[in-house]
C-alpha positions as CSV (number, residue, x, y, z in Angstrom):
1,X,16.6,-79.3,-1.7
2,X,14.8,-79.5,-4.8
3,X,15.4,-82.0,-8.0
4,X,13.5,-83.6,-11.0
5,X,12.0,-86.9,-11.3
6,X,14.6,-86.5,-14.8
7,X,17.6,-86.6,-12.6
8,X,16.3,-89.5,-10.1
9,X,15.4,-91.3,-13.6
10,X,19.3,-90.4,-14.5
11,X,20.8,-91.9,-11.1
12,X,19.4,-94.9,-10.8
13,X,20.1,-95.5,-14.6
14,X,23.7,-95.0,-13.2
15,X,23.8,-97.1,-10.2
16,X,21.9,-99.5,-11.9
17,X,24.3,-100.0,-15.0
18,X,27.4,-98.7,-13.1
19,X,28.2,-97.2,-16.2
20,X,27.5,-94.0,-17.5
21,X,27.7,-95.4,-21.2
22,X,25.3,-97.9,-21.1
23,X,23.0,-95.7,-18.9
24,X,23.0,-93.2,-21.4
25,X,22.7,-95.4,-24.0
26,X,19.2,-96.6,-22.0
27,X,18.3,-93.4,-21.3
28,X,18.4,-92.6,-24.8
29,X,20.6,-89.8,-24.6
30,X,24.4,-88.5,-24.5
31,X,26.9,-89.0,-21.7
32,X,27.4,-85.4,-20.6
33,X,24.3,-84.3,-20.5
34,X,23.8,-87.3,-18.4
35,X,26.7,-86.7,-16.3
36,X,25.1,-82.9,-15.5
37,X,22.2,-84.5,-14.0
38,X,24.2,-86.4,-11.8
39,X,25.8,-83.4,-10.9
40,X,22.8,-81.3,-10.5
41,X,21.4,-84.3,-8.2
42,X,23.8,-84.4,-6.1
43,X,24.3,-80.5,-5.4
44,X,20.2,-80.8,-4.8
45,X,21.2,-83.6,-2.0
46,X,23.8,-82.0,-0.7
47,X,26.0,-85.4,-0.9
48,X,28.1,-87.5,-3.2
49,X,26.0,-90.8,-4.3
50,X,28.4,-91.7,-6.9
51,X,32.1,-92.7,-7.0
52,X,33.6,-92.7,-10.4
53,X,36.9,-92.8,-12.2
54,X,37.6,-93.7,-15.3
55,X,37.3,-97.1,-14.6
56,X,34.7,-97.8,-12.6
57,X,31.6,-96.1,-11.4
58,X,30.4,-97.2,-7.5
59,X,27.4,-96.2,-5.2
60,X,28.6,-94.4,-2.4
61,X,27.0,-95.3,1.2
62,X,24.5,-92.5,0.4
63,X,23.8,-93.4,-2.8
64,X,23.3,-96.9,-1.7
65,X,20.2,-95.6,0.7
66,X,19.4,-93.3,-1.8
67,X,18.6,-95.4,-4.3
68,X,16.0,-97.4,-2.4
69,X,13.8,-94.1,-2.3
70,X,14.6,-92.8,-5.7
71,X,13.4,-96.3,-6.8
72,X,10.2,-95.6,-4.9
73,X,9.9,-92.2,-6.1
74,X,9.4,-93.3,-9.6
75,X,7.4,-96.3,-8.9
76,X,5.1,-93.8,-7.2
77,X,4.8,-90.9,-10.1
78,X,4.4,-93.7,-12.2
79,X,1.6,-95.3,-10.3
80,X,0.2,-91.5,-9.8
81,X,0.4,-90.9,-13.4
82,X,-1.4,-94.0,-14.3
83,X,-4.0,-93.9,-11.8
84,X,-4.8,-90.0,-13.0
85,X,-5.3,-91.0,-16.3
86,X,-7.7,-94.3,-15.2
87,X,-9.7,-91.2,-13.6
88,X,-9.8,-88.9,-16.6
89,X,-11.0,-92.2,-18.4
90,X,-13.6,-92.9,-16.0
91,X,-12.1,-96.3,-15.3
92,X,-11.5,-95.2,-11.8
93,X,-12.5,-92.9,-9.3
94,X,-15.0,-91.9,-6.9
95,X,-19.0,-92.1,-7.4
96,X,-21.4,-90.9,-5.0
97,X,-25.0,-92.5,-5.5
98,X,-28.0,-91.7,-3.5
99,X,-30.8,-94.3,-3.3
100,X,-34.5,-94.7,-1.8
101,X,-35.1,-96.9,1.0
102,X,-37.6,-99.4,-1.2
103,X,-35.0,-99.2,-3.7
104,X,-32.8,-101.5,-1.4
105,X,-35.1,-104.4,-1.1
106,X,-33.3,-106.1,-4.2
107,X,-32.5,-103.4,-7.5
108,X,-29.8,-101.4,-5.5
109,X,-27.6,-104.5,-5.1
110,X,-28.1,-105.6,-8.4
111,X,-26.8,-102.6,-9.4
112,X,-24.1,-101.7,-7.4
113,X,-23.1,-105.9,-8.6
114,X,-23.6,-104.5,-12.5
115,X,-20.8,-101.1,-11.7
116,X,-18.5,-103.2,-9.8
117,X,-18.4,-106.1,-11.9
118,X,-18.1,-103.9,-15.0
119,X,-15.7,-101.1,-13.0
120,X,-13.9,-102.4,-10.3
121,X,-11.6,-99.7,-9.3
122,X,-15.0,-97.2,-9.3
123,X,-15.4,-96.7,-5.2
124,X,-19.2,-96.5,-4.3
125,X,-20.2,-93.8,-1.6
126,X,-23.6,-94.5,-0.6
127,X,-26.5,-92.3,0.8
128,X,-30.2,-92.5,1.0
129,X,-32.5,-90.3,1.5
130,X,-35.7,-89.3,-0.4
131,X,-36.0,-88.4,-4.2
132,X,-36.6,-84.2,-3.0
133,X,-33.2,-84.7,-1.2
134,X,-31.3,-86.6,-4.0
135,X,-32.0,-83.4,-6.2
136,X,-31.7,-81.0,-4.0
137,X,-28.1,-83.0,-3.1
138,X,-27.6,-83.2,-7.1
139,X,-28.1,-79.4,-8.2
140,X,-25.6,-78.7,-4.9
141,X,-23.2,-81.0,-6.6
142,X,-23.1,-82.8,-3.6
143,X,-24.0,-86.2,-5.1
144,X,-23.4,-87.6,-8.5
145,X,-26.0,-90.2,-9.2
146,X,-29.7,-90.7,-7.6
147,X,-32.3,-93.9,-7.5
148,X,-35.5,-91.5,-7.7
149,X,-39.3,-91.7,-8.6
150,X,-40.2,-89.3,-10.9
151,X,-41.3,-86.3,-12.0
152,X,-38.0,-84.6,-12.4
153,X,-37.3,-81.3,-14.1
154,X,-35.9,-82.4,-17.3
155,X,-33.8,-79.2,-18.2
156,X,-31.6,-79.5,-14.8
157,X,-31.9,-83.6,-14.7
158,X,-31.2,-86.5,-17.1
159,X,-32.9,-89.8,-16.2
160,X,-33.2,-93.4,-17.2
161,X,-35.7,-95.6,-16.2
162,X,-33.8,-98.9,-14.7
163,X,-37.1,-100.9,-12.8
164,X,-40.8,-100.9,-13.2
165,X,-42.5,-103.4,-10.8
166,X,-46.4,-103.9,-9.5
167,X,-48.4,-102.1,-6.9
168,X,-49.9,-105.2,-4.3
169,X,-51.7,-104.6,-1.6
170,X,-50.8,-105.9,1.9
171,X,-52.6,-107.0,4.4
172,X,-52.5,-108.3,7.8
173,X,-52.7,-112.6,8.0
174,X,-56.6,-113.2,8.3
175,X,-58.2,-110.2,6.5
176,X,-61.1,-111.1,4.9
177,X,-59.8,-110.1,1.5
178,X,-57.0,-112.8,1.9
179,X,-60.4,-115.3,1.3
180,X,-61.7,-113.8,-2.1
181,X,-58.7,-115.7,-3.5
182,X,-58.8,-112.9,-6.7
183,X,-57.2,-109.9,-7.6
184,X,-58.3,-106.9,-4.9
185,X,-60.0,-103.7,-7.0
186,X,-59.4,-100.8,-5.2
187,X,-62.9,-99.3,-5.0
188,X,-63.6,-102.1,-2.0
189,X,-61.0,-100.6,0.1
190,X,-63.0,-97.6,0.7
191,X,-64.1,-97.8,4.1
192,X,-61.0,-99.8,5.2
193,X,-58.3,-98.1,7.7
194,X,-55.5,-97.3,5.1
195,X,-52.0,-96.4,6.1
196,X,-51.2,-94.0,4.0
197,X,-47.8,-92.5,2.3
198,X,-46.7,-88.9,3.9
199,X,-47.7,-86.2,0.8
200,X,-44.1,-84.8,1.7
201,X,-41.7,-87.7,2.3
202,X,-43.2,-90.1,0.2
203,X,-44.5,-87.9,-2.4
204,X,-44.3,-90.3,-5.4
205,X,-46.4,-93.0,-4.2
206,X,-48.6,-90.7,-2.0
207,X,-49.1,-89.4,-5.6
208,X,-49.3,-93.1,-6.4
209,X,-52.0,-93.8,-4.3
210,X,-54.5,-91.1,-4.4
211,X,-54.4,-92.1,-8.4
212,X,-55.6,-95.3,-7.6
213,X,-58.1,-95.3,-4.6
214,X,-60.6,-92.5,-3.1
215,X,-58.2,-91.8,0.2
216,X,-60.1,-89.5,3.2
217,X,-59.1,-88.3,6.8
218,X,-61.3,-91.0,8.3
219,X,-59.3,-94.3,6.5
220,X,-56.2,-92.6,6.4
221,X,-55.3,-94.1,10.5
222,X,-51.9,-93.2,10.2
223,X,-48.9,-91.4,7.4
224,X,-45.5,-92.6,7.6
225,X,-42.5,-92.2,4.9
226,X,-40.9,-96.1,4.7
227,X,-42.3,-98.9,3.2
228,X,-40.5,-101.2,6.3
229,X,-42.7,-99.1,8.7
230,X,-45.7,-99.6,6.8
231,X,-45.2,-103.7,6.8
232,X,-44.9,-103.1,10.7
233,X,-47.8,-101.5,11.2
234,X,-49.7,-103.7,8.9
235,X,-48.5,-106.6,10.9
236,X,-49.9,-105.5,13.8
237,X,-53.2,-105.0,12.5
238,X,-53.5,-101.1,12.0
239,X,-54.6,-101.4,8.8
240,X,-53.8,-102.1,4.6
241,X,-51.4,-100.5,2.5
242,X,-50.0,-100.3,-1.0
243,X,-46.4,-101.4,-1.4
244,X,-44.3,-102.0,-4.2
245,X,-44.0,-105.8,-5.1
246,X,-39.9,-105.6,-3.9
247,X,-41.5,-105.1,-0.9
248,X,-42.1,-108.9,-0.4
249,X,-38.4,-109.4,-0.1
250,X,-38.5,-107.8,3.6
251,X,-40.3,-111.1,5.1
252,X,-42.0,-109.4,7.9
253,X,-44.2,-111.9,9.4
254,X,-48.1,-111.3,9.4
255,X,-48.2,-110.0,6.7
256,X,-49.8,-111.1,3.1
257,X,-49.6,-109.4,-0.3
258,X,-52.4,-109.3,-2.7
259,X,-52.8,-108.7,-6.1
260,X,-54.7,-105.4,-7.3
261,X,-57.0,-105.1,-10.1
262,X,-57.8,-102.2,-12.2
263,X,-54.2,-100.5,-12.2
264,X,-51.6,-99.9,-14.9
265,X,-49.2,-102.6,-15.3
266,X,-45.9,-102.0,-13.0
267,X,-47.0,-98.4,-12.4
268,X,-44.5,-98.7,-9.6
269,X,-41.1,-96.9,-11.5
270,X,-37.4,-96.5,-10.2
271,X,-35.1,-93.9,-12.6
272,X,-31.7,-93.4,-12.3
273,X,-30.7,-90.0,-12.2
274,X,-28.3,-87.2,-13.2
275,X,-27.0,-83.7,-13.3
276,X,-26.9,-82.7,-17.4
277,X,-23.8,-81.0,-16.5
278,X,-22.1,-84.2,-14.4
279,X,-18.2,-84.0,-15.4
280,X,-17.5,-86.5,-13.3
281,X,-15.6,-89.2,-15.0
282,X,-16.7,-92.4,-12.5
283,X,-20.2,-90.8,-12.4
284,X,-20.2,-91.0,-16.4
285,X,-19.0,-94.5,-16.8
286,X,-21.3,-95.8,-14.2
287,X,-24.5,-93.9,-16.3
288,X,-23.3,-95.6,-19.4
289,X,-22.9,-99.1,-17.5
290,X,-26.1,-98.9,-15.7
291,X,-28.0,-97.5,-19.0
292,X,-26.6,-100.7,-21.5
293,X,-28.0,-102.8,-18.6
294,X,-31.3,-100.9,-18.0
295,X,-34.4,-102.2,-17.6
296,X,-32.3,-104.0,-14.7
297,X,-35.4,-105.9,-13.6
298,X,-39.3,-105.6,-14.0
């Protein structure tokens, strides 16, 4: 059984008019040709769906039950049509975005709020993991967008920087540096028991780090990858750390945050990310949306 969406367009011209002259007349076209459609349709169906004379035209039982589905046939190719074109556009679509765990603690919702608000028919697949794996995931075409630290390699990558923010320290409640009531420079934190970013893992702020304060095996008491772990361990008195200022947003208890001295303003810096050659639609709308919008917060 086979048949065009021309002669379901034709048939329920017909049984919606009940006249084969006004239905062409709609349809923009002559009555035979019209009337071969029907013909054609109903050989494709293997049943009659019109009764007609030259009087009157009536829906047969068939064509009464077939209408209801060729009525939903064109609602749907319509629908299809329109939807593949709000992809081509980029006004719809699929975008998947990777994300660092710090970069939840505040700029990732503001914005996935920014794409939806701007793109509301964009769906949002979410992944994190760690900037190496967001462009390993990105040259395998595996994800479209990433919320990275830098360096990237320019020729493969295009990047926007969307969020620069301050380096603090933190400390568990009662240090002794919580009483100098002053900004903390980092060559008195030499021979205190630092917990220190992992060189693989965290490469960016282990990179970060080492920039900013003299780092050995014997203050170095333990290396982990997540900021949230850090805070923990912080808490429970295993030592400082250096944490981006979002950070504070996590509210672990015992825990204070101190400000440094001697650093860069906002060293601490969030890019968005992208494939040169990304031909996804969705993927290009949200660049341009998060780009007009960028620096999203400092």
């Amino acid at each position: 059984m086979t048949f065009t969406f021309d002669q379901i367009r034709c048939f329920v011209a017909v049984a919606e008019e009940l006249h084969f002259g006004r239905a062409a007349e709609q349809l923009q076209m002559t009555q035979p040709p019209l009337s071969r459609q029907i013909q054609k349709l109903e050989r494709a169906v293997g049943v009659q769906l019109l009764e007609r004379d030259n009087r009157k035209v009536e829906l047969t039982s068939a064509g009464q039950a077939f209408l209801v589905e060729a009525r939903r046939l064109l609602v749907l190719a319509s629908s299809s049509l329109q939807q593949a074109q709000r992809i081509q556009a980029g006004a719809a679509g699929t975008a998947r975005i990777a994300f660092t765990a710090a970069s939840t603690f505040g700029v990732l919702t503001t914005i996935l709020n920014v794409i939806s608000e701007s793109y509301p028919d964009i769906h949002l697949d979410l992944y994190e993991m760690v900037t190496r794996e967001q462009t390993d995931k990105l040259l395998k075409g595996e994800i479209d967008l990433g919320l990275a630290r830098p360096p990237f390699d320019k020729s493969a990558f295009a990047s926007r920087l969307i969020h620069r923010e301050e380096l603090l320290l933190a400390v568990p409640d009662g240090h002794w540096l919580t009483e100098l009531d002053r900004p903390i420079h980092p060559r008195e934190l030499s021979a205190e028991p630092l917990i220190m970013y992992s060189p693989i893992k965290a490469r960016y702020f282990y990179d970060l780090v080492v920039r900013v304060v003299s780092v050995t095996g014997e203050n170095a008491v333990h290396t982990v990858s997540q900021v949230l772990t850090m805070l923990c361990l912080v808490a429970g008195g295993r030592g400082i750390a250096f944490v981006p200022a979002t950070s504070t947003r996590i509210g672990i208890s015992g825990v204070q945050f101190l400000p440094l001295d001697g650093l860069p303003p906002e060293p601490v810096e969030l890019h968005l990310l992208w494939l040169r050659e990304n031909r996804n639609p969705a993927a290009r709308s949200v660049i341009d949306c998060i780009t007009r919008s960028a620096p999203i917060s400092s």
